[in-house]
N, C-alpha and C positions, 0 to 999 in steps of 0.2 A: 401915869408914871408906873414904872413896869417895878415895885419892890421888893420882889426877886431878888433881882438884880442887886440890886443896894446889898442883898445880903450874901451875896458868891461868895464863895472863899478863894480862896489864889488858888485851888487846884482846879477852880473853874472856869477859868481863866485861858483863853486858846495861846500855846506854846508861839515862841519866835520862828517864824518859818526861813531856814537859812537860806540865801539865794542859792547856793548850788542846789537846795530842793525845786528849783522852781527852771533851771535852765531848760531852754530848747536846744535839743541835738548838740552841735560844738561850737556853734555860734554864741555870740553876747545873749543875746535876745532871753529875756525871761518873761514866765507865765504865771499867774497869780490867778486862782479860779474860788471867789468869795465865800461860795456854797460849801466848798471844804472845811473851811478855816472858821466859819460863825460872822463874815464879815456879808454886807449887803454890798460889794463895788467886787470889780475885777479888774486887773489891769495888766498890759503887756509893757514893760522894761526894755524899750530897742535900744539899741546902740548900733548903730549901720555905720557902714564906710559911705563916701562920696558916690549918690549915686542910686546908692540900694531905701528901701523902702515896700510898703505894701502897696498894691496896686488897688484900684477898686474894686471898695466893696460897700455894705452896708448894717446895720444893727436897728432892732427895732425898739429900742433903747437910746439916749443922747452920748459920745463918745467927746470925752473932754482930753488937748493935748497940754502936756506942761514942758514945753522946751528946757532941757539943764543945760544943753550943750550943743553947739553950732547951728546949722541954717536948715528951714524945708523950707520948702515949696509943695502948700496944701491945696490940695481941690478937692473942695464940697459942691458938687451939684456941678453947677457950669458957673463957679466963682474960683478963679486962683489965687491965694494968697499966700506970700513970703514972710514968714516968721524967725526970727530970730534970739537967742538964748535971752531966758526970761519971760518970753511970749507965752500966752495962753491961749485956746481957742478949741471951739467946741462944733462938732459936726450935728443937728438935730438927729432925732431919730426919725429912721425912714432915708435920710440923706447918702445919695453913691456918693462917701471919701477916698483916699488917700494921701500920700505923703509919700515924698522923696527926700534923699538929703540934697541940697542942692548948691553946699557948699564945698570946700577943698580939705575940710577933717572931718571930725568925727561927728555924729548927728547922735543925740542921748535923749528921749524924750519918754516921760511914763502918760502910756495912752491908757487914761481911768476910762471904763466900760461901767456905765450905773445899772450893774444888773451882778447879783452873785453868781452867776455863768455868762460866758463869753456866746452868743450868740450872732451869726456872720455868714452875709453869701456874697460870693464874689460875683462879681458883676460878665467875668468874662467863662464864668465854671457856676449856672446856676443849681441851685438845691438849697437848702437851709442846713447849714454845720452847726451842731450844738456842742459844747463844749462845758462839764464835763461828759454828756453823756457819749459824746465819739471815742471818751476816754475808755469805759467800761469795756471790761471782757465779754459784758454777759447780754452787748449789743451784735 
């Protein structure tokens, strides 16, 4: 047990990060990168229309989905599976994912990433993207 800890004071404490800090571009879609904030997890916040979604890719870490709102259509590996609001499901790591919405509204699902950086290649654009570090200036 880490008892430190036990003794922080609230100024130790990592601030509320407002989602307008964390959007992408002008789209819903928000980015959460763990290593900033003192958190061990990352996660991406979609909200896609009918239709849209990420295409494959993969992480060398396990990516966990939490459906809030409407329907995908997930493929992991060469498995396709239909989830719906409420649904959970987790892609191994090492696993080519994606997700579409593949309903007729809105699709909201927070895609947790078990790693304090977002780490990810696409399957049709290879390279390894690291995230924060594609963020820095000073790369």
């Amino acid at each position: 047990m880490d008892l430190d800890a036990l003794t922080r004071t609230a100024t130790d404490i990592p601030a509320i990060v407002p989602a307008s800090e964390l959007a992408l571009g002008t789209g819903r879609t928000r980015r959460f990168i763990g290593a900033g904030h003192g958190a061990g997890v990352s996660y991406f916040f979609v909200d896609n229309e009918p239709g849209q979604g990420p295409d494959i890719h993969r992480h060398p870490y396990p990516e966990t989905w939490v459906l809030l709102e409407g329907q995908a259509r997930i493929t992991i590996g060469d498995r396709t599976l239909d989830a719906v609001e409420g649904d959970t499901a987790t892609a191994p790591a090492g696993a080519w994912h994606g997700f579409k919405n593949s309903g007729t509204g809105r699709l909201r699902v927070l895609c947790i990433h078990a790693s304090d950086r977002i780490i990810q290649e696409w399957q049709d654009e290879p390279g390894v993207l690291d995230i924060p570090a594609a963020d820095r200036e000073d790369q």
